[in-house]
C-alpha positions as CSV (number, residue, x, y, z in Angstrom):
1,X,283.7,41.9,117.4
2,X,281.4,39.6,119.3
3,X,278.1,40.6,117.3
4,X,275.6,39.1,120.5
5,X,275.9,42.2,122.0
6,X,273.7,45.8,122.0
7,X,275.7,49.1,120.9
8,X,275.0,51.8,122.6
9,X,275.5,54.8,119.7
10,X,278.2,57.4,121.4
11,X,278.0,60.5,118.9
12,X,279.1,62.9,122.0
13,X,275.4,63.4,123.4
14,X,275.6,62.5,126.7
15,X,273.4,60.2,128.7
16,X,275.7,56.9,128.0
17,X,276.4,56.0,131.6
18,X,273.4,55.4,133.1
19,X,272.1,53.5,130.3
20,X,274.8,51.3,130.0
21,X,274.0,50.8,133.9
22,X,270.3,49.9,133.2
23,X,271.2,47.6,130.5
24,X,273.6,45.7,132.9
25,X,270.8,45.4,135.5
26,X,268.4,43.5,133.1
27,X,271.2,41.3,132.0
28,X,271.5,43.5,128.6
29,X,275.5,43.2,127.9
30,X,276.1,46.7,125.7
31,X,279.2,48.8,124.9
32,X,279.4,52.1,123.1
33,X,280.2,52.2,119.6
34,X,280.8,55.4,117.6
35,X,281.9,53.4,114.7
36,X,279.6,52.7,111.5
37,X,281.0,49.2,110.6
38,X,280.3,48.2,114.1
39,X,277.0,49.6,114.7
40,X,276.1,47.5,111.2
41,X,277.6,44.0,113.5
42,X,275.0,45.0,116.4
43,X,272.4,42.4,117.8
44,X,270.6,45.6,118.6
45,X,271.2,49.7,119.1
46,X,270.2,51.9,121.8
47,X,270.2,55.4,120.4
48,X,270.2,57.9,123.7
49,X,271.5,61.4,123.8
50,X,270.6,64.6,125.8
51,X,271.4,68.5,123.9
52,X,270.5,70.1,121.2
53,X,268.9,68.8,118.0
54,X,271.4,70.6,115.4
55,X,274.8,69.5,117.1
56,X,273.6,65.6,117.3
57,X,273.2,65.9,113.8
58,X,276.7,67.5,112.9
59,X,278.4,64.7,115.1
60,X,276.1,62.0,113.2
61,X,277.5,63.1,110.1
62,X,280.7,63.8,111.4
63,X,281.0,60.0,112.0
64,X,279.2,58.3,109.5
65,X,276.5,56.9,112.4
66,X,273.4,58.8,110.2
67,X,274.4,56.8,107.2
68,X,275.1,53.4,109.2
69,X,271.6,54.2,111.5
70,X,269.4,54.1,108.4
71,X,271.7,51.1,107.2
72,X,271.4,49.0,110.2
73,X,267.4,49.1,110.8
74,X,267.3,48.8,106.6
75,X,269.0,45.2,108.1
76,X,266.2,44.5,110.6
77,X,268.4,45.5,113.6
78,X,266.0,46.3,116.7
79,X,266.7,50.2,117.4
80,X,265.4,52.0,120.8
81,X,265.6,55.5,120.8
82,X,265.6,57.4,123.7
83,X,265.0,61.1,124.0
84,X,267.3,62.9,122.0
85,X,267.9,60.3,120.0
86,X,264.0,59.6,119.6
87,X,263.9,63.6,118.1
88,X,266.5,63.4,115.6
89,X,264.9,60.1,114.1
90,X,262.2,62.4,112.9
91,X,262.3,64.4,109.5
92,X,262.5,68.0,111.1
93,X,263.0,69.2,114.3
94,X,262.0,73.5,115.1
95,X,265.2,73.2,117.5
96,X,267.8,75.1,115.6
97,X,265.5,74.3,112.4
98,X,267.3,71.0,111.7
99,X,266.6,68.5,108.9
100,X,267.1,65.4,111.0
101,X,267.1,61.3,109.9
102,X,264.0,60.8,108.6
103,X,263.8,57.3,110.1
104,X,260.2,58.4,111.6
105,X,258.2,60.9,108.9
106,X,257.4,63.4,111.1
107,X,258.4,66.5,112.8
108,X,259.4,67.4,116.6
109,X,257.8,70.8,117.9
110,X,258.7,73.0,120.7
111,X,255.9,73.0,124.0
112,X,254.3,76.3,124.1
113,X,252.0,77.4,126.8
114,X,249.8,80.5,127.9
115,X,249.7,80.0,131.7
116,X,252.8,80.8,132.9
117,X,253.0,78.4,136.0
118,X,253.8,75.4,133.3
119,X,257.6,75.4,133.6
120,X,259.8,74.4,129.9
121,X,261.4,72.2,130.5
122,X,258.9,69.4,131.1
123,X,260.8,67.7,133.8
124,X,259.8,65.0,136.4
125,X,257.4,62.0,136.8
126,X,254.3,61.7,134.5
127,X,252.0,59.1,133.1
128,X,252.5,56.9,129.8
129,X,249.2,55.9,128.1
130,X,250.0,53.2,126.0
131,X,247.7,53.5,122.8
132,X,249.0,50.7,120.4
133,X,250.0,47.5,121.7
134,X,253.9,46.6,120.8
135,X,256.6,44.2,122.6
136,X,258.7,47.0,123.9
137,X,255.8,48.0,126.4
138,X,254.2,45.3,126.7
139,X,254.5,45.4,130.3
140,X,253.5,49.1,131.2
141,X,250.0,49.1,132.8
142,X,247.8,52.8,133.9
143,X,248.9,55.0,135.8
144,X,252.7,53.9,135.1
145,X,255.1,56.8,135.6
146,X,258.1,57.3,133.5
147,X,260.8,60.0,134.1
148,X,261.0,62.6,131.3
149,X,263.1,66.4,130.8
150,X,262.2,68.0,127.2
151,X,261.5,71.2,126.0
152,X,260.7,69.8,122.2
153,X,258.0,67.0,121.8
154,X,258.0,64.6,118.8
155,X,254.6,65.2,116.0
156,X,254.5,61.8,113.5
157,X,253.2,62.1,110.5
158,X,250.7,59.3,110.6
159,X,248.8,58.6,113.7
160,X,250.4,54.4,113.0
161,X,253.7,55.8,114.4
162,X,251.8,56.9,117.8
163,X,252.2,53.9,120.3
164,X,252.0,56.1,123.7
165,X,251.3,59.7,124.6
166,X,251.4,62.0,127.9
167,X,249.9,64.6,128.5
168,X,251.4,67.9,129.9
169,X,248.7,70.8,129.5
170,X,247.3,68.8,126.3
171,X,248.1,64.9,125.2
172,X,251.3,64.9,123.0
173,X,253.1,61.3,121.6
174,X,255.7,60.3,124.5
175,X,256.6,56.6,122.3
176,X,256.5,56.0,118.3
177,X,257.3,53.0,116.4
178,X,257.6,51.3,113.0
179,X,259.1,48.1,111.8
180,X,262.0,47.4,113.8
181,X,262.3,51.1,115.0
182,X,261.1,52.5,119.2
183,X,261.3,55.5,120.3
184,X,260.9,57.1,123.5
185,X,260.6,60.8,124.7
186,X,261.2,59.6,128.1
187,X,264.3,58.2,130.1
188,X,263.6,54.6,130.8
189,X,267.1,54.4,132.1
190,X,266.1,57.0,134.6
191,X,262.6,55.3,135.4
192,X,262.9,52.8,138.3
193,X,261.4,49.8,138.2
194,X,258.7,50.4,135.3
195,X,261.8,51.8,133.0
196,X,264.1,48.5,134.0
197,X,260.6,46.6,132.6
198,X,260.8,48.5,129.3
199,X,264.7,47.6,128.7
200,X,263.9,43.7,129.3
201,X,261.7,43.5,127.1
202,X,263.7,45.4,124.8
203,X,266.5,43.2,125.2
204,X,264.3,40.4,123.7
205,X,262.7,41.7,121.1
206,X,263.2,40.3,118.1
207,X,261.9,43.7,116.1
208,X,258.6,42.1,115.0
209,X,255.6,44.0,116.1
């Protein structure tokens, strides 16, 4: 396998199309890999998916990819996770009370509002603050807008991991990092122009912060 190429991780959770198309517009050559020994080959791994917390895990396992995941950034492999695949990188998530990878200590909680006119799921355009400088968004500026659809929202652990937050009825983290690890709880992919910024620079990044 040519190994100058991104893998996009195909565990059955959706959400592979357009990201593969957003990768080709910035140049990013990728393919979908749902195979262990060539996600450990990778240049670098986009880690999307759309569902449900507990079924992302069984197919992880299913296929070896939680093993070979926790492998491959262990390797220094530059890894962008990207909604669903930015929750299960976490140690817990309250959606079907799943014990998820661990990559990011942490857990991922469910929004839960009194007024009643603040619709779950958080869908649509809002604001990304960034609050810790890193390569990956180096490029978003105020009052950037990035598309997002959740019901679940990620909690780190340590406030380090926090490298953007949004706020819907309160500020919650919308971007975590550490070492060669991203995350996002938005869809660049789905994000215009600002989200096509994001995935260049992601396609660069050597996963030094």
């Amino acid at each position: 396998m040519d190994t100058n190429v991104t893998l996009i991780l195909d565990y059955a959770a959706g959400n592979l199309a357009s990201v593969r198309r957003a990768c080709a517009h910035v140049g990013l050559q990728a393919r979908y890999c749902s195979d262990p020994e060539q996600l450990l080959q990778a240049e670098r791994i986009i880690f999307p998916g759309v569902g449900a917390a507990g079924s992302a895990m069984r197919s992880l396992k299913q296929r070896g990819l939680d093993e070979a995941l926790h492998d491959a950034i262990g390797r220094g492999t530059p890894v962008l996770g990207i909604c669903l695949g930015m929750q299960v990188s976490f140690t817990h998530s309250e959606e079907n009370d799943t014990d998820t990878l661990d990559l990011i200590p942490g857990r991922v909680r469910r929004f839960a509002f009194d007024r009643k006119d603040l619709k779950i799921p958080h869908m649509g355009w809002n604001e990304v603050r960034v609050v810790k400088p890193h390569p990956v968004l180096a490029d978003i500026e105020a009052g950037d807008e990035f598309y997002f659809v959740h019901s679940y929202y990620p909690q780190p652990a340590s406030s380090d991991a926090v490298l953007a937050t949004t706020d819907y009825e309160g500020e919650f983290t919308c971007a975590v990092g550490k070492d060669n690890y991203i995350g996002t709880q938005f869809h660049p992919e789905k994000s215009a122009e600002v989200g096509l910024r994001l995935l260049a620079n992601f396609a660069v990044w050597d996963g030094q912060c």
